[in-house]
N, CA, C and O atoms as a DFTB+ gen file, in Angstrom:
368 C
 N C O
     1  1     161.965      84.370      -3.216
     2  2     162.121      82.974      -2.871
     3  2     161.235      82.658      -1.659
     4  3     161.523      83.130      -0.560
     5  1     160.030      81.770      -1.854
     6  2     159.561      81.142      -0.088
     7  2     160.495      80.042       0.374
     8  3     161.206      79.183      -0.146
     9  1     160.088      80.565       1.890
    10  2     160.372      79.320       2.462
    11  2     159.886      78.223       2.599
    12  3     158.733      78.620       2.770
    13  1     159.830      77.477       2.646
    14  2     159.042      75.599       3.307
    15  2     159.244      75.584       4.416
    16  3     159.703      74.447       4.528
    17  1     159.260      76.134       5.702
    18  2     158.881      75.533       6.882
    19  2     157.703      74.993       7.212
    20  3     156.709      75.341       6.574
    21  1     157.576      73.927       8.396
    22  2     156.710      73.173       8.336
    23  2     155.699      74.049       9.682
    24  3     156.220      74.539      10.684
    25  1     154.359      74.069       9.415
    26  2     153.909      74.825      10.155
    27  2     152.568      73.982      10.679
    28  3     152.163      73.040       9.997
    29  1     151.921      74.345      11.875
    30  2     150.887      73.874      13.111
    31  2     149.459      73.723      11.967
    32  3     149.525      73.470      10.764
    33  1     148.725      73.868      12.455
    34  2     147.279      73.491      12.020
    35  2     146.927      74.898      12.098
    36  3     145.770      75.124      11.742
    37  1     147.482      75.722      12.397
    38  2     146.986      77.193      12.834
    39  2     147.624      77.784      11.623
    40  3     146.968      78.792      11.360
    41  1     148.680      77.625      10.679
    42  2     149.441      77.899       9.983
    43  2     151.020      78.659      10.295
    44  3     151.906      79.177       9.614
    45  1     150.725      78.333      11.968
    46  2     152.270      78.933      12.408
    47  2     153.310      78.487      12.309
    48  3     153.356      77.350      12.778
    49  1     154.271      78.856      11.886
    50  2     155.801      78.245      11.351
    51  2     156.337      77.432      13.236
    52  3     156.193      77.908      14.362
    53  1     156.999      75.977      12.730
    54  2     157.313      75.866      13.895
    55  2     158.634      76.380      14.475
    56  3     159.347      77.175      13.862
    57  1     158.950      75.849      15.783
    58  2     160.183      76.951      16.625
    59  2     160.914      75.484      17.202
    60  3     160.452      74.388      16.882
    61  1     162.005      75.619      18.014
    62  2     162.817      74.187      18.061
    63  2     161.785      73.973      19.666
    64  3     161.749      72.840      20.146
    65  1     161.100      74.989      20.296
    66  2     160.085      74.591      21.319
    67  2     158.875      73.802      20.777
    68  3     158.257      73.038      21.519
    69  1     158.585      73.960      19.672
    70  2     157.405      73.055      19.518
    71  2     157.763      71.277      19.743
    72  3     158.731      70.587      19.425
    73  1     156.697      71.033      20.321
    74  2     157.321      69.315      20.798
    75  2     156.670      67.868      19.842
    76  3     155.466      67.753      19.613
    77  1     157.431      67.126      19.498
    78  2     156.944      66.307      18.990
    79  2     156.489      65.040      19.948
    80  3     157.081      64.663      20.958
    81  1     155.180      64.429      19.325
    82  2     154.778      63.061      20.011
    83  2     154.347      62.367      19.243
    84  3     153.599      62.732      18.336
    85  1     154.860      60.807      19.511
    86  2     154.957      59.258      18.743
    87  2     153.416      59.219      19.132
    88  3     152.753      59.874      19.936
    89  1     153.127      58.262      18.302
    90  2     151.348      57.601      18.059
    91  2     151.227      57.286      19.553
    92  3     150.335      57.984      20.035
    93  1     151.752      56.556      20.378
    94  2     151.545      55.975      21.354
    95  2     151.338      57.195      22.287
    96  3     150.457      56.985      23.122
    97  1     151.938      58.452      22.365
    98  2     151.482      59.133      23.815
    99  2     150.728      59.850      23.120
   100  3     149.878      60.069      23.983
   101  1     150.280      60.526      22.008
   102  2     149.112      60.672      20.954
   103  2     147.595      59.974      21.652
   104  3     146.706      60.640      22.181
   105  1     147.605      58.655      21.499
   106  2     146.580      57.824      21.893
   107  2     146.163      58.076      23.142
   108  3     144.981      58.274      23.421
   109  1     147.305      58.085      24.144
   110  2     147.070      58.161      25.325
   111  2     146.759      59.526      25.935
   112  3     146.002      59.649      26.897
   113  1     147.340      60.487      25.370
   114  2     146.663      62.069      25.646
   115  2     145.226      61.950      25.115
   116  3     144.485      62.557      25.888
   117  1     144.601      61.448      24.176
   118  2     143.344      61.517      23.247
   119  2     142.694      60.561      24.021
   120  3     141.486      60.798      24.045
   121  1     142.992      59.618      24.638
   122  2     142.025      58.524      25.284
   123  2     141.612      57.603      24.193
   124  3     140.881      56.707      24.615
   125  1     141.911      57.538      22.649
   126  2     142.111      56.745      21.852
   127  2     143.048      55.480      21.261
   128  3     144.274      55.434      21.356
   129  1     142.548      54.886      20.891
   130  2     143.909      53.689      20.339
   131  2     144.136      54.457      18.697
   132  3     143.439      55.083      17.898
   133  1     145.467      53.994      18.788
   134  2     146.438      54.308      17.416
   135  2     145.426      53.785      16.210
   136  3     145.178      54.712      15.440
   137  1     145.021      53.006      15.982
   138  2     144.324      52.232      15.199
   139  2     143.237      53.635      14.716
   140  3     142.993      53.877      13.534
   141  1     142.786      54.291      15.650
   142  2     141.730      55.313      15.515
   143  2     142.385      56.682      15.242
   144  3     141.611      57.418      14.630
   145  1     143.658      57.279      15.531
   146  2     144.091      57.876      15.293
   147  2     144.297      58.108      13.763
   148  3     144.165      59.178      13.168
   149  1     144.617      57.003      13.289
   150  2     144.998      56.595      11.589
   151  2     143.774      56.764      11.024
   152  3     143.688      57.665      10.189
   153  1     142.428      55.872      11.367
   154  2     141.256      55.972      11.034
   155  2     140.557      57.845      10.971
   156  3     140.129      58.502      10.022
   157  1     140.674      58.084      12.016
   158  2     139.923      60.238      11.703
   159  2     141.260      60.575      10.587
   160  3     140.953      61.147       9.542
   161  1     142.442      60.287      10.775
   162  2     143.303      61.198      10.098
   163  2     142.744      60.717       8.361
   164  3     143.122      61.674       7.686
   165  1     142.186      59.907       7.597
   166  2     141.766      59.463       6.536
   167  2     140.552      60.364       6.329
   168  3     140.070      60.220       5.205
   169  1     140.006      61.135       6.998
   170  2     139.008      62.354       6.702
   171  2     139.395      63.716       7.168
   172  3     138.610      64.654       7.304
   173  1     140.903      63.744       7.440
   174  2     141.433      65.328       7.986
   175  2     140.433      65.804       9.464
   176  3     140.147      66.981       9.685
   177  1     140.061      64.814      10.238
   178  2     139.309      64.991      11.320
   179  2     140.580      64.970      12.602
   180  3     140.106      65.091      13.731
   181  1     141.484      64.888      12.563
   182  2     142.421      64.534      13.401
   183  2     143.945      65.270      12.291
   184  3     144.029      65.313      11.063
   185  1     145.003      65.777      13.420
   186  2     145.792      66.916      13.005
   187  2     147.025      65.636      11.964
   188  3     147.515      64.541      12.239
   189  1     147.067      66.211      11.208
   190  2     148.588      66.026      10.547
   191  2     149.750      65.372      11.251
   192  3     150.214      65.915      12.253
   193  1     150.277      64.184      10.770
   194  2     151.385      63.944      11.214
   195  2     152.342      64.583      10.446
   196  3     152.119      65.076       9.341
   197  1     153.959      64.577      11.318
   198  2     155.042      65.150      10.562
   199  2     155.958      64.260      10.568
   200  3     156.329      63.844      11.665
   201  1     156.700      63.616       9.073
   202  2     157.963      63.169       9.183
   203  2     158.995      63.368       9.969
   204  3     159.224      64.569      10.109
   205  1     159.668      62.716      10.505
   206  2     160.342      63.127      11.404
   207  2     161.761      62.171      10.810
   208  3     162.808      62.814      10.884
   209  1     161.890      60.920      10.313
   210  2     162.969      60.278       9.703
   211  2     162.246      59.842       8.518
   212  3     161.148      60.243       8.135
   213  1     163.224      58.714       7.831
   214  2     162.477      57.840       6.567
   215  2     160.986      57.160       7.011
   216  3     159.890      57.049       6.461
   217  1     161.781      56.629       8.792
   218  2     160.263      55.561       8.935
   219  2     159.101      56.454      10.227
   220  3     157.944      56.130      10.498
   221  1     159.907      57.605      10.813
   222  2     159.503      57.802      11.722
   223  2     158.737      59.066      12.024
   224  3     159.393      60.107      11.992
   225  1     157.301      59.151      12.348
   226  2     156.209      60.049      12.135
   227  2     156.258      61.044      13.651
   228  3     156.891      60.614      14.615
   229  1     155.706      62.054      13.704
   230  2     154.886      62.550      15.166
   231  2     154.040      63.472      14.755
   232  3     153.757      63.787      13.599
   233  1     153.514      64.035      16.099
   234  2     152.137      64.946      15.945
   235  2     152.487      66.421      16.554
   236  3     153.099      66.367      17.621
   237  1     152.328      67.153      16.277
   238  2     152.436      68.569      17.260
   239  2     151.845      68.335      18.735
   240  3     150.833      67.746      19.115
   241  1     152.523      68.794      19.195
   242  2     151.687      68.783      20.890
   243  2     150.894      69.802      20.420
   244  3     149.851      69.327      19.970
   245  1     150.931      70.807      20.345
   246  2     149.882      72.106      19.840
   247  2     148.619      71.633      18.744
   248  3     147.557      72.228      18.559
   249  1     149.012      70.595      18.205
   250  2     148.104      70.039      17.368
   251  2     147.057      69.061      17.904
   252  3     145.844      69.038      17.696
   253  1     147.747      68.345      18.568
   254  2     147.009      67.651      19.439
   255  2     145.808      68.149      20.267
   256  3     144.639      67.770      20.214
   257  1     146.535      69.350      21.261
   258  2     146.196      69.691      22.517
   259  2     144.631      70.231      21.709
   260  3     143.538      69.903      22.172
   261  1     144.776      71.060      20.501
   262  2     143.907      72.025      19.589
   263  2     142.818      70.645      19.480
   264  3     141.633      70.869      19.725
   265  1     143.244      69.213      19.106
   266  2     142.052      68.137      18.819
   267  2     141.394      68.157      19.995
   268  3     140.196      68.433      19.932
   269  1     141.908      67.915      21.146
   270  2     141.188      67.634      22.302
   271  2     140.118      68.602      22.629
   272  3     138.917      68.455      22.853
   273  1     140.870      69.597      22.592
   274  2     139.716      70.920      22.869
   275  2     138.832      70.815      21.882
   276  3     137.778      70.939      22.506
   277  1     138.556      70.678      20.815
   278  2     137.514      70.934      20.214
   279  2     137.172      69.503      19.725
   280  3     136.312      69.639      18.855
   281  1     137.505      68.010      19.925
   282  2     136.854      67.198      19.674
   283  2     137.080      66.339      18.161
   284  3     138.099      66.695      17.569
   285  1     136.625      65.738      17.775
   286  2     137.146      65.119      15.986
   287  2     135.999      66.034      15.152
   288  3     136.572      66.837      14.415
   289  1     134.446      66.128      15.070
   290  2     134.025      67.154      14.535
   291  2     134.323      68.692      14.451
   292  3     134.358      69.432      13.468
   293  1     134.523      68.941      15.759
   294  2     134.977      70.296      15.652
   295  2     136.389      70.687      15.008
   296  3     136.658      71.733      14.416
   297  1     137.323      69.472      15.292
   298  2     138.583      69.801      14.458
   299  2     138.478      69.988      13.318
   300  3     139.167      70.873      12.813
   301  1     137.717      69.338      12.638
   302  2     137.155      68.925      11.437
   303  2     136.593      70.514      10.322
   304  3     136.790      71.157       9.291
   305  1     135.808      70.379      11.558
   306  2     135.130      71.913      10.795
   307  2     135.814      73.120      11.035
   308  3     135.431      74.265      10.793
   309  1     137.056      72.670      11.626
   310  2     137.835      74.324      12.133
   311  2     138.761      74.177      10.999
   312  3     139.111      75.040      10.196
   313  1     139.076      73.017      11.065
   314  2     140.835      72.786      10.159
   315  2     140.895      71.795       9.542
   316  3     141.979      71.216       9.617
   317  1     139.924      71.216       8.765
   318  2     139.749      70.207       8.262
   319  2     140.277      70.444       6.578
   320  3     140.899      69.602       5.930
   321  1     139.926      71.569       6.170
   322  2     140.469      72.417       5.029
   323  2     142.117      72.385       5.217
   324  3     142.655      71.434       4.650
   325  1     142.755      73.044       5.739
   326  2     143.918      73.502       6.290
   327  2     144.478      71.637       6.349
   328  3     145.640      71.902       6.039
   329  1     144.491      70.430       6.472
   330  2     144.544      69.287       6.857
   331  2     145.192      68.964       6.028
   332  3     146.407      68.819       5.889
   333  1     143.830      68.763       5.058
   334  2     143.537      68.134       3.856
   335  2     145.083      68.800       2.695
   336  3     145.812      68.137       1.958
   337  1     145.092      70.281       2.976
   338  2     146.291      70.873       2.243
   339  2     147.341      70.320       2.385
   340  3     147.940      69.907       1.392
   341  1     147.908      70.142       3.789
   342  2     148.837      69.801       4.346
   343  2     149.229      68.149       3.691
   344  3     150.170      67.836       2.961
   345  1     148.444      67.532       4.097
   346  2     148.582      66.323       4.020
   347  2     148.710      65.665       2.075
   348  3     149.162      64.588       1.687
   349  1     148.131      66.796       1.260
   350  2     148.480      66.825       0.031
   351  2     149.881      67.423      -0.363
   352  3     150.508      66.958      -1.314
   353  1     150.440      68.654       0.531
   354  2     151.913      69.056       0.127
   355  2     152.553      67.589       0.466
   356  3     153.418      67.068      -0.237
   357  1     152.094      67.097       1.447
   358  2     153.336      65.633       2.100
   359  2     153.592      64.463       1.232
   360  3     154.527      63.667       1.320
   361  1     152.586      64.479       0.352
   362  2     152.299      63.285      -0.123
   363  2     152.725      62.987      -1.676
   364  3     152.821      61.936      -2.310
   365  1     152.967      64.530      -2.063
   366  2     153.838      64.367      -3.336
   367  2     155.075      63.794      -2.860
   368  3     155.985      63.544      -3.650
């Protein structure tokens, strides 16, 4: 039997320490507006959001922190594969 836990951009299973963040402190750690956040995430250039209720989304801090360091291309070409997966398991 697998499990389904939901796991980082790295493929690490998360822990109840991993932290979640709303679009808004997202933007503001990135120096981006939300509007742009939505926009890279439509090419897996920017990390995966995670359900969090019916209406309510967040981002990994670890996911995040991983965009900043390496930028929207470099995310892109590191984990842009890995994204794209993700964001296809969610969407069934």
């Amino acid at each position: 039997m697998t499990a389904h836990y939901r796991t980082n951009v790295k493929g690490e299973e998360l822990t109840i320490n991993d932290r979640l963040m709303n679009a808004k402190e997202v933007a503001k750690a990135c120096g981006i507006s939300r509007s742009a956040i939505y926009k890279l995430s439509q090419d897996n250039s920017f990390p995966p959001k995670h359900q969090i209720t019916g209406v309510r989304v967040g981002w990994l801090e670890a996911d995040v922190l991983e965009f900043i360091k390496l930028g929207a291309a470099g995310f892109k070409k590191v984990y842009g594969e890995a994204v794209a997966k993700m964001n296809y398991l969610t969407a069934a």
